[in-house]
ROTI-810603 format. One record per residue (C-alpha): x, y, z. Coordinates in steps of 0.25 Angstrom, whole numbers, padded with zeros to 4 digits, always signed. Last residue first. Layout:
% ROTI-810603
XYZ;...
END
This chain:
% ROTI-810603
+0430+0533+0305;+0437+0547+0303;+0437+0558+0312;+0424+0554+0321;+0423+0563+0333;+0418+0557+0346;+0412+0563+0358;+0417+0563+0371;+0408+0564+0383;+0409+0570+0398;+0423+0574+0397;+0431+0570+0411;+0443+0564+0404;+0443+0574+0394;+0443+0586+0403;+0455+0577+0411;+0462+0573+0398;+0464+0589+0395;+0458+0595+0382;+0463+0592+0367;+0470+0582+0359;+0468+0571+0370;+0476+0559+0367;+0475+0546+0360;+0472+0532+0364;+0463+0523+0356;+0458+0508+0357;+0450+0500+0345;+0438+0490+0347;+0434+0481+0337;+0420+0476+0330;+0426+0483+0314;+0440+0486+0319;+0443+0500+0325;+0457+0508+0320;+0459+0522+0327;+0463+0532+0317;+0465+0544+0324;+0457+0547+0339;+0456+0561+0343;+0455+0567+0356;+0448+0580+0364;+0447+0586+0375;+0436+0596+0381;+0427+0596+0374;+0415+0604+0377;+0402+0595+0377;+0396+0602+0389;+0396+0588+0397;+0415+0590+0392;+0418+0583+0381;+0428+0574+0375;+0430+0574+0359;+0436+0562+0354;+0440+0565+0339;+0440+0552+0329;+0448+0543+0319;+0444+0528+0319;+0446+0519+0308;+0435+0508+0305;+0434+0496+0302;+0421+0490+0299;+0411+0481+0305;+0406+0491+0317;+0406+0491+0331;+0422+0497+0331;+0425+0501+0347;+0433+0514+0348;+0442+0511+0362;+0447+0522+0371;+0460+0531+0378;+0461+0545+0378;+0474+0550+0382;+0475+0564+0390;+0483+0564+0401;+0470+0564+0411;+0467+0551+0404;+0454+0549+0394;+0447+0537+0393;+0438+0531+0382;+0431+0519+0387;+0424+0515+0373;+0423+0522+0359;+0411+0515+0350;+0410+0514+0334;+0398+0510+0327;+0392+0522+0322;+0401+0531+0327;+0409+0536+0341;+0399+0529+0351;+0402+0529+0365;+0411+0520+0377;+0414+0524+0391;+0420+0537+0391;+0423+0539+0406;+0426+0553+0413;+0413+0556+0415;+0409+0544+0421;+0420+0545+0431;+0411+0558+0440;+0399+0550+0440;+0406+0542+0455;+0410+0555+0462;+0398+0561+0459;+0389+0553+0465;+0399+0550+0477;+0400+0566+0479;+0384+0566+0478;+0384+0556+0488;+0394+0564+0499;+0388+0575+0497;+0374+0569+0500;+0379+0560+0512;+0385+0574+0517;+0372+0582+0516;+0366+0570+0525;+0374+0571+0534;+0373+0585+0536;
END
């Protein structure tokens, strides 16, 4: 019987620590060259994130930010309009969810990026 508790009660921890990883969107590649990093989502909605420029030109930024579910449904969706990135610099965004709930969103096992105009 103890045993069987010990065994809950690691599997519990187990998944009680994996379960923030699929909330975080740590950093990915949106084109040749240009990176997101720590996008957030809050329950109400607002996405939050940094494009980073590697390149040597300028470029202006317009793009769709689908968030998917491990079956590749989406379920929310945002888009980003004319986001300014200097050539080796770093730009922040903040818009809001067009579509879905900020709690799908925030637990979406990937997002994938949809380049409008670069």
């Amino acid at each position: 019987m103890k045993k069987m508790i010990a065994a809950v009660c690691f599997i519990s921890l187990v998944l009680v620590i994996a379960m923030p990883a699929f909330a975080f969107f740590d950093n990915g590649e949106i084109a040749p060259g240009i990176f997101f990093d720590d996008v957030e989502v809050s329950n109400n909605g607002w996405v939050k994130g940094v494009v980073v420029n590697k390149t040597d030109q300028y470029i202006c930024l317009s793009a769709s930010i689908l968030f998917c579910d491990i079956f590749n449904k989406a379920v929310g969706d945002a888009y980003v309009s004319s986001l300014d990135v200097l050539p080796k610099g770093k730009a922040v965004f903040q818009t809001v969810l067009l579509n879905g709930s900020g709690k799908d969103a925030k637990h979406a096992h990937k997002i994938v990026w949809i380049v409008k105009r670069l």
